[in-house]
TIMAR-772009 format. One record per residue (C-alpha): x, y, z. Coordinates in pm, whole numbers, padded with zeros to 5 digits, always signed. Example, Ala and Ser with C-alpha at 12.3 -4.5 7.8 and 13.67 -1.06 7.14 Angstrom:
# residues 2
+01230-00450+00780 +01367-00106+00714 
This chain:
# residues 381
+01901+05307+13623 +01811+05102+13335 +01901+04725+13316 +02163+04633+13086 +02071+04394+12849 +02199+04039+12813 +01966+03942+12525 +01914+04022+12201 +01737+03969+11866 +01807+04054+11564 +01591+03988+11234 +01749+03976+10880 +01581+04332+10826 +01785+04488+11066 +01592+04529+11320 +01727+04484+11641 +01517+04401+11995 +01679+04383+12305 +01585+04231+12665 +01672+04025+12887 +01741+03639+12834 +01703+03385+13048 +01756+02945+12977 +02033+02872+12806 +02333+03092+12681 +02464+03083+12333 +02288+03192+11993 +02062+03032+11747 +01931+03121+11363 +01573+03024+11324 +01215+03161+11216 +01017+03360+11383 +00624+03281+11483 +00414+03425+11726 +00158+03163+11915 -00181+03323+12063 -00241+03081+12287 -00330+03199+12667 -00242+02836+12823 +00035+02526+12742 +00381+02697+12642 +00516+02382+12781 +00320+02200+12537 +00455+02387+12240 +00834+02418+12325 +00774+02044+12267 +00596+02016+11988 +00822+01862+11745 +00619+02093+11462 +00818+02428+11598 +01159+02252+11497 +01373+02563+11398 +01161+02816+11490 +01193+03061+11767 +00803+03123+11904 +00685+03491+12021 +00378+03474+12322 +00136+03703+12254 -00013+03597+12606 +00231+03791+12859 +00185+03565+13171 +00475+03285+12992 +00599+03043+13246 +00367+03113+13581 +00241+02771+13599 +00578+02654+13596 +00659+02276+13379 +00537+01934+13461 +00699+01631+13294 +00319+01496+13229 +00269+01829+12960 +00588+01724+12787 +00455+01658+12392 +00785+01517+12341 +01077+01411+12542 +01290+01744+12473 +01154+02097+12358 +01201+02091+12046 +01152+02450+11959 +01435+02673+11948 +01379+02994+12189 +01078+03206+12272 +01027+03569+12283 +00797+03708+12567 +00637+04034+12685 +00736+03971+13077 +01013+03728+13220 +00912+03427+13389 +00770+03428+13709 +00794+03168+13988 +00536+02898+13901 +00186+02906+14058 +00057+02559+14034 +00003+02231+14244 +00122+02036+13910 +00454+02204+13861 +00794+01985+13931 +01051+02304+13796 +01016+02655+13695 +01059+02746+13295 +01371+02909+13342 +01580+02621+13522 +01359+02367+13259 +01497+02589+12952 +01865+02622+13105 +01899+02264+13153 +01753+02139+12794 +01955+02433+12586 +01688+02653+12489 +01718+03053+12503 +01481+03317+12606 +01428+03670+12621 +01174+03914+12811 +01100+04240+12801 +01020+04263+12450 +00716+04467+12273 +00570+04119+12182 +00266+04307+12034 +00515+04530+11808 +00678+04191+11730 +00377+04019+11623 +00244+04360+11391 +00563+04320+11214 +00518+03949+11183 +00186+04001+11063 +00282+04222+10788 +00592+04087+10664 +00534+03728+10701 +00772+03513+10954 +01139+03616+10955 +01466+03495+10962 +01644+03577+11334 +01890+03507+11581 +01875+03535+11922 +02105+03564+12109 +02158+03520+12499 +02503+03684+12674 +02528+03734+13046 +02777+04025+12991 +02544+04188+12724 +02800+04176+12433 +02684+04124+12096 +02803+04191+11734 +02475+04280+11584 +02685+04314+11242 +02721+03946+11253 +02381+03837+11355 +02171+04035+11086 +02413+03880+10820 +02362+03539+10980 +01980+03597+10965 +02049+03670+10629 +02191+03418+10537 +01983+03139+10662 +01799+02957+10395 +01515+02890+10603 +01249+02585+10612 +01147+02627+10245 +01316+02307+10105 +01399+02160+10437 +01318+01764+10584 +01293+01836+10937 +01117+01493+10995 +01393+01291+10969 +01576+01530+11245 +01258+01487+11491 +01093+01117+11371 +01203+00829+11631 +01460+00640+11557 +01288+00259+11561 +00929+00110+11633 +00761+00125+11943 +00407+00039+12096 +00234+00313+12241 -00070+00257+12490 -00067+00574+12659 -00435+00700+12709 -00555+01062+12758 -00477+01234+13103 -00799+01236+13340 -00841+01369+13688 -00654+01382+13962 -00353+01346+13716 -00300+01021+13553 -00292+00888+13198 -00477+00599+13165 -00334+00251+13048 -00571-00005+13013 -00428-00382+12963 -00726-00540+12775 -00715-00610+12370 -00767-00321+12164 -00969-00369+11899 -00807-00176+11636 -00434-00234+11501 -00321+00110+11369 +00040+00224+11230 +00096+00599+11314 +00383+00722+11062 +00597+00916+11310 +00694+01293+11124 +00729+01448+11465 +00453+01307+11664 +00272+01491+11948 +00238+01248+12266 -00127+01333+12288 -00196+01224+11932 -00080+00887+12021 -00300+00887+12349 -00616+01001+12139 -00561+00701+11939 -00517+00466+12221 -00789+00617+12380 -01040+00576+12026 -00935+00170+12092 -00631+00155+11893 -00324-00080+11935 -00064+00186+11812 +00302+00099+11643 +00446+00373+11591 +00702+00406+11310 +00996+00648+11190 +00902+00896+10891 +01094+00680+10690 +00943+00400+10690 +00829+00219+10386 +00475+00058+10242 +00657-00278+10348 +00744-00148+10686 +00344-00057+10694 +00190-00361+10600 +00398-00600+10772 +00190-00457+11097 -00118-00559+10870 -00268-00261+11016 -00606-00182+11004 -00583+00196+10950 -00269+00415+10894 -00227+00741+11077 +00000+01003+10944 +00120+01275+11206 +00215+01614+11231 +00551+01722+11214 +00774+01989+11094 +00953+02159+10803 +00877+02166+10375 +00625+01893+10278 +00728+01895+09997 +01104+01814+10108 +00952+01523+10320 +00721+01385+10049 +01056+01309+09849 +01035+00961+10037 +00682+00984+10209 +00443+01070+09920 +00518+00742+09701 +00471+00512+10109 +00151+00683+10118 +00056+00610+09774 +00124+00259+09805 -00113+00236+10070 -00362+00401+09891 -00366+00146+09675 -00510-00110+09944 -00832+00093+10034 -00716+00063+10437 -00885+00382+10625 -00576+00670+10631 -00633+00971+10908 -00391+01249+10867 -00329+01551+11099 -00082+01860+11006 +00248+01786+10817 -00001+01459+10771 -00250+01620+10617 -00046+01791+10392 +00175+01452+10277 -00153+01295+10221 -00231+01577+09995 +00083+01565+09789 +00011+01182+09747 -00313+01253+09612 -00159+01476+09357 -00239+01811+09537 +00026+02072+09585 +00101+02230+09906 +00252+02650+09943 +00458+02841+10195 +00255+03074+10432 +00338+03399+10515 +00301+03400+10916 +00169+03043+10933 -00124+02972+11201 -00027+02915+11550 -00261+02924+11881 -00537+02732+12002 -00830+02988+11918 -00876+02898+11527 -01194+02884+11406 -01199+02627+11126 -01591+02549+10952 -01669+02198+10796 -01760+02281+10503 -02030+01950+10465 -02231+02062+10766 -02150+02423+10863 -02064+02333+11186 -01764+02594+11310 -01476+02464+11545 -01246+02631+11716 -00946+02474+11658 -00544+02443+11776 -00296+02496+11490 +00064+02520+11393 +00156+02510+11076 +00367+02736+10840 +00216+02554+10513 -00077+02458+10360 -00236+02271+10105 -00355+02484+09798 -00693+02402+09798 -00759+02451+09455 -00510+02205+09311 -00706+01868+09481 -00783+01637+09232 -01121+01521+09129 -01244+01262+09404 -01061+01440+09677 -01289+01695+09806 -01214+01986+10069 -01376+01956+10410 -01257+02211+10653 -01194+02563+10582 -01010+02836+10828 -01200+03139+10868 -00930+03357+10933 -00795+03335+10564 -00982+03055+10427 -00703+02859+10331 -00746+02465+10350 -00733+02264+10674 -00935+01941+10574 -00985+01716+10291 -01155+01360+10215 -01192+01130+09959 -01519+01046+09838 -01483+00674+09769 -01237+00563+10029 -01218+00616+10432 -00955+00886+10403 -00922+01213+10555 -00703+01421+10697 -00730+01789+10884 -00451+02090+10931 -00589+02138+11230 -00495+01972+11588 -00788+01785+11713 -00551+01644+12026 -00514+01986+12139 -00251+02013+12382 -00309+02321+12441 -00644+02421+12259 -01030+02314+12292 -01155+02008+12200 -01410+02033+11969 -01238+01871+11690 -01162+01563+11913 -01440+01322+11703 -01222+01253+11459 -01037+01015+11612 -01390+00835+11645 -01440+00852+11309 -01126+00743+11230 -01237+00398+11484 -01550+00393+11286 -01388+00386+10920 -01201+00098+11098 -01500-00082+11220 -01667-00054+10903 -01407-00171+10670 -01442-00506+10882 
């Protein structure tokens, strides 16, 4: 006898998936990605980037390795729900504290198995990401009616500062290093030689512990924060972080911040939503995509020496290449689509990438610029 359902999802086409939920109970409106990553769910329920949006697994095994507080990128999950091919399994893993289904439960986020994923992700594909809601009843009753027209009706993230919903709420120190074996994250109590402000737009942990780790003193600020707020660190380089939501929403307040610092030649490092700010400062303009980039197999190429990285990404925008200004000169190019994921300018030690060079999940190979960002910093001295 087949299983009643008791979850259900319902895009703003009409069409309808059902399964069977597990987490939390309740119902949520949100887009819809897919992620291709084969490791670190845990890390992207908790990327503060996936802030309303519901992500589909293409990798079935979701949840085997169970959750660890250390793979937390941010003290709640911060994405909305996740679709999946099979439902969680008891973890596997010497690291795990709780199991993904008790985790998601406690924290409010909903899930549903049994779905098609790779159905899911065709349509994705070719449509671009949709509006949803899923929903997540025990007794299997839902008024489908109601949930396409909500789906409908959701504006979605074109137009929308989600920075301010996911930045922190004061300034902190951070000196948090990068996790090394058998399980620790380093903390080392002698003078860094570095002082860097990281703009907080929804900041990744393991951004912050690449920059500690590079020899950075990092004060970490809210999204709001002003050129004032900046300089009165007298920082010696500014980092600008990933985050979620319209860029050009958050640039309302970030883009003239950013171009005040231009103005005093310190060395600026961008990653993501980062990247993209520091694009609108520079006059650039910045477009929706129509199924984003999310997974940790990307290959990106540098464009100055060939050299091809396979790269983690999330990101539902991008920076339209061909509006950069002159002196602002493209670096990094994906070869999936070719759209931009790294620019520089040629008379200043700035930079910035789409890409995720912390990882968490993904490969490393983009991890030297964090070292060059140290080196800008050592040679503006």
């Amino acid at each position: 006898m087949a299983q009643k359902p008791t979850a259900c999802l319902a895009l703003a086409d009409g069409t309808v998936f059902y399964g069977q939920g597990f987490g939390a109970t309740g119902e949520v409106v949100a887009e819809l990605v897919f992620n291709t990553a084969m490791t670190g769910y845990q890390e992207i329920m908790t990327d503060p980037s996936y802030a309303s949006q519901i992500v589909t697994f293409t990798f079935p095994h979701i949840g085997n390795t169970g959750v660890t507080t250390q793979d937390d990128e941010a003290s709640e999950p911060v994405a909305s729900g996740i679709v999946v091919k099979w439902d969680p399994t008891e973890p596997s893993s010497w690291r795990a504290n709780s199991n993904l289904i008790s985790w998601m439960e406690k924290r409010g986020r909903l899930g549903i198995g049994g779905i098609d994923t790779r159905r899911l992700t065709r349509a994705i594909r070719q449509q671009g990401s949709p509006h949803v809601v899923l929903a997540h009843d025990p007794e299997g009753s839902f008024d489908i009616a109601k949930m396409v027209a909500k789906a409908r009706d959701w504006k979605g993230l074109v137009g929308l500062d989600l920075a301010k919903e996911v930045t922190c709420a004061q300034s902190y120190r951070w000196d948090e290093g990068l996790w090394s074996w058998p399980g620790a994250f380093g903390k080392s109590d002698q003078p860094k030689p570095f002082r860097v402000v990281a703009i907080d737009y929804g900041a990744k942990r393991n951004i912050l512990r690449s920059l500690a780790q590079s020899g950075a003193e990092v004060t970490v600020l809210p999204a709001t924060a002003t050129a004032e707020d900046v300089l009165a660190h007298n920082p010696e380089g500014v980092f600008l972080s990933n985050g979620p939501g319209d860029p050009a929403a958050t640039g309302a307040y970030a883009v003239p911040m950013i171009q005040t610092l231009l103005e005093k030649d310190l060395p600026i490092f961008g990653i993501c939503l980062g990247h993209q700010m520091l694009a609108l400062a520079l006059g650039a303009k910045t477009v929706k995509m129509g199924h984003g980039h999310h997974g940790a197999n990307h290959p990106v190429r540098d464009v100055e020496t060939g050299k091809v990285e396979i790269t983690s990404m999330n990101h539902g925008f991008a920076v339209d290449a061909q509006t950069l200004p002159e002196g602002v000169i493209e670096t990094h190019v994906s070869l999936f689509d070719g759209s931009n994921c790294g620019l520089r300018m040629t008379k200043r030690p700035v930079f910035s990438v789409q890409h995720h060079p912390e990882a968490s999940p993904g490969p490393q190979d983009s991890a030297y610029l964090f070292d060059r960002f140290a080196d800008a910093m050592r040679a503006r001295r």
